[in-house]
C-alpha positions in Angstrom: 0.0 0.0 0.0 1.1 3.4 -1.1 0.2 6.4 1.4 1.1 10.0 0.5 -0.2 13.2 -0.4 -2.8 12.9 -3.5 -4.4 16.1 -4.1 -5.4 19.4 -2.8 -8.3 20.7 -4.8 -11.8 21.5 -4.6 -14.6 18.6 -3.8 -17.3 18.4 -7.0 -19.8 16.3 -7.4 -20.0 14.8 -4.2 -22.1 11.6 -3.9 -23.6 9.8 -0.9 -23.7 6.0 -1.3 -27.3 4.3 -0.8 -26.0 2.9 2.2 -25.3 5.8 4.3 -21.2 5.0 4.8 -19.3 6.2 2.6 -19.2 9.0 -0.1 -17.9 9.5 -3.0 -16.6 13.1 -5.1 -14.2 14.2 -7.8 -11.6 16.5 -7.8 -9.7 17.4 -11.0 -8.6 14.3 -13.0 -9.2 11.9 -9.8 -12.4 10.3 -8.3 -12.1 9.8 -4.4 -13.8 7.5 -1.9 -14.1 8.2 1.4 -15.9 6.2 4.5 -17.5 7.2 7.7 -15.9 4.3 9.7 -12.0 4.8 8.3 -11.5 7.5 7.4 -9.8 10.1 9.4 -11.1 13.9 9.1 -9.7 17.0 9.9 -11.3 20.3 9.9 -14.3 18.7 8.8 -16.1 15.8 9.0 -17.8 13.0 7.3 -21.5 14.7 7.5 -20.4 18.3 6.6 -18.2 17.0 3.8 -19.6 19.4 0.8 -19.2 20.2 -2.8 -16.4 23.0 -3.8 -14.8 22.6 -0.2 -11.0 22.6 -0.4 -8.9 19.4 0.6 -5.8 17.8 0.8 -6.7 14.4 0.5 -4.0 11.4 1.7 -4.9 7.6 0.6 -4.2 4.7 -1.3 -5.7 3.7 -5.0 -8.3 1.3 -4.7 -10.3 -0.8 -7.6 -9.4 1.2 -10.9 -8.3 4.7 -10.5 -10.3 4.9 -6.9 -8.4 6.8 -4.9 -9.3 5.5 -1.3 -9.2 8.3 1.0 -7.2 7.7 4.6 -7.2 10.9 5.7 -9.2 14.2 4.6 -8.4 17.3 5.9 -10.3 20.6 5.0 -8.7 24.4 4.4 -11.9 26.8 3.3 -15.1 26.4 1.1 -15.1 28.3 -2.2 -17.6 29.6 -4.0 -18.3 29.2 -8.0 -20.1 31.3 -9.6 
């Protein structure tokens, strides 16, 4: 298993899976899995976790070009317009 630094960009398109635990988002040119059980948050958290939020994300890649999300720490919300 690889753990390092990822990406540090904004969350889009951020998904809820049916069963409650775990979510999924992109951010430029990676998709991103993160779960309410292992994964560790900082400056956010699972439930506030929102679209165009910026964050360093640290993890490992998963099935296909998942990357799975180990730790997920937040810097400031941005707004598009």
């Amino acid at each position: 298993m690889v753990f390092d630094e990822e990406v540090e960009d904004p969350v889009a398109d951020l998904t809820t899976a049916t069963d409650g635990l775990s979510k999924s988002f992109t951010v430029p040119g990676k998709d991103i899995v993160v779960d309410s059980a292992s994964t560790v948050f900082k400056n956010t958290n699972f439930a506030s976790l929102t679209d165009n939020d910026i964050v360093e994300v640290s993890g490992y890649f998963g099935a296909g070009s998942q990357l799975r999300a180990n730790e997920v720490a937040s810097f400031l919300s941005v707004s598009l317009k």
